[in-house]
C-alpha positions as CSV (number, residue, x, y, z in Angstrom):
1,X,43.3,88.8,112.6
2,X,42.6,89.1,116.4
3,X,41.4,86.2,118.8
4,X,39.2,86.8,121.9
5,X,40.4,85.5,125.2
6,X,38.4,84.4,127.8
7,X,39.4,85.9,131.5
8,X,37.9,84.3,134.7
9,X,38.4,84.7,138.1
10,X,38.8,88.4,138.4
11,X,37.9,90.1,141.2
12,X,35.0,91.9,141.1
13,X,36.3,95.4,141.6
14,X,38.4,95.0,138.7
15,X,38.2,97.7,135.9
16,X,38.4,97.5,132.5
17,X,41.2,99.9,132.3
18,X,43.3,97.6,135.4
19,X,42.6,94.5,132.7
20,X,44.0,96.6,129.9
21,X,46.9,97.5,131.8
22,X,47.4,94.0,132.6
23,X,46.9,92.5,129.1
24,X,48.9,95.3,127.3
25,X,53.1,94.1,127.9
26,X,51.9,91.1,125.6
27,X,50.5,93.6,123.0
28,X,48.1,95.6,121.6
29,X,45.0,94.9,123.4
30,X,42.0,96.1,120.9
31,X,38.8,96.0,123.4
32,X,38.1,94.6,127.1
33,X,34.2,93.6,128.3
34,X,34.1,92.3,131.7
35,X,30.4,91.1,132.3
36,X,28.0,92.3,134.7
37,X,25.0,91.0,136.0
38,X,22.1,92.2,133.7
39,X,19.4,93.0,137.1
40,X,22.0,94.1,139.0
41,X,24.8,95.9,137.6
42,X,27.0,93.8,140.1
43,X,30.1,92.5,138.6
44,X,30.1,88.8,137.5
45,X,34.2,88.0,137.8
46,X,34.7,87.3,134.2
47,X,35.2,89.0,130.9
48,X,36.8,89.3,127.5
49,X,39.8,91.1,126.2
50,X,40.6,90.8,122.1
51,X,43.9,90.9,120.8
52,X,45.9,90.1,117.7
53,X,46.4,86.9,117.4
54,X,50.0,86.1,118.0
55,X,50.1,88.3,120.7
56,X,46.8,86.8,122.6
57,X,48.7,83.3,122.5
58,X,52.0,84.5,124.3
59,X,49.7,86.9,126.5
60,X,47.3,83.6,127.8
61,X,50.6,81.5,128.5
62,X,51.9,84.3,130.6
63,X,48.8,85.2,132.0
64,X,47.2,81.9,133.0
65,X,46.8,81.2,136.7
66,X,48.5,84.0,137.6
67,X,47.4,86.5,140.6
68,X,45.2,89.6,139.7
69,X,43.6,91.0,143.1
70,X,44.4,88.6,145.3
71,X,42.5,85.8,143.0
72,X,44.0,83.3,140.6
73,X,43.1,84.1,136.9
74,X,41.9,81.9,134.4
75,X,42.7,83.2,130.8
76,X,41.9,80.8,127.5
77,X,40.9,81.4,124.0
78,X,36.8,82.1,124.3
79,X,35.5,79.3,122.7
80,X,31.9,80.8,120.3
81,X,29.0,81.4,122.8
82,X,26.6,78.0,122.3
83,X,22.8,78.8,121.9
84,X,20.7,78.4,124.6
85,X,17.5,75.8,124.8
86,X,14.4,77.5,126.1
87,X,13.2,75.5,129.2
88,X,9.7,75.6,130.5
């Protein structure tokens, strides 16, 4: 079973392959999205990395507010995306 973790706080030129890299000593890391900004393209400092389970626990104790490009990281379990209320 593999858990999705929640990573905040990057820098914007991070890479998905840098995050990889990072994530992978704690095991094996099974997909990375880091979120960009749907009109722009620009980075948004955040993403997702999903890993099997066991291994995303140890990896978001050792990872937590940690430094990753000069910034402190933020790395939890992603908690399921809540739906939206349309405003008008």
């Amino acid at each position: 079973m593999s858990k999705s973790i929640y990573v905040g706080n990057l820098p914007w030129s991070a890479t998905e392959e840098e995050v990889r890299e990072l994530f992978s000593p704690y095991g094996n890391v099974i997909n990375v999205k880091l979120v960009s900004d749907r009109d722009t393209g620009r980075a948004r400092g955040f993403g997702f990395v999903e890993m099997d389970d066991p291994e995303a626990d140890k990896a978001i104790e050792a990872l937590n507010d940690t430094m990753f490009g000069g910034r402190t990281l933020r790395v939890n379990e992603a908690k399921p995306r809540t739906p939206r209320t349309q405003r008008f």
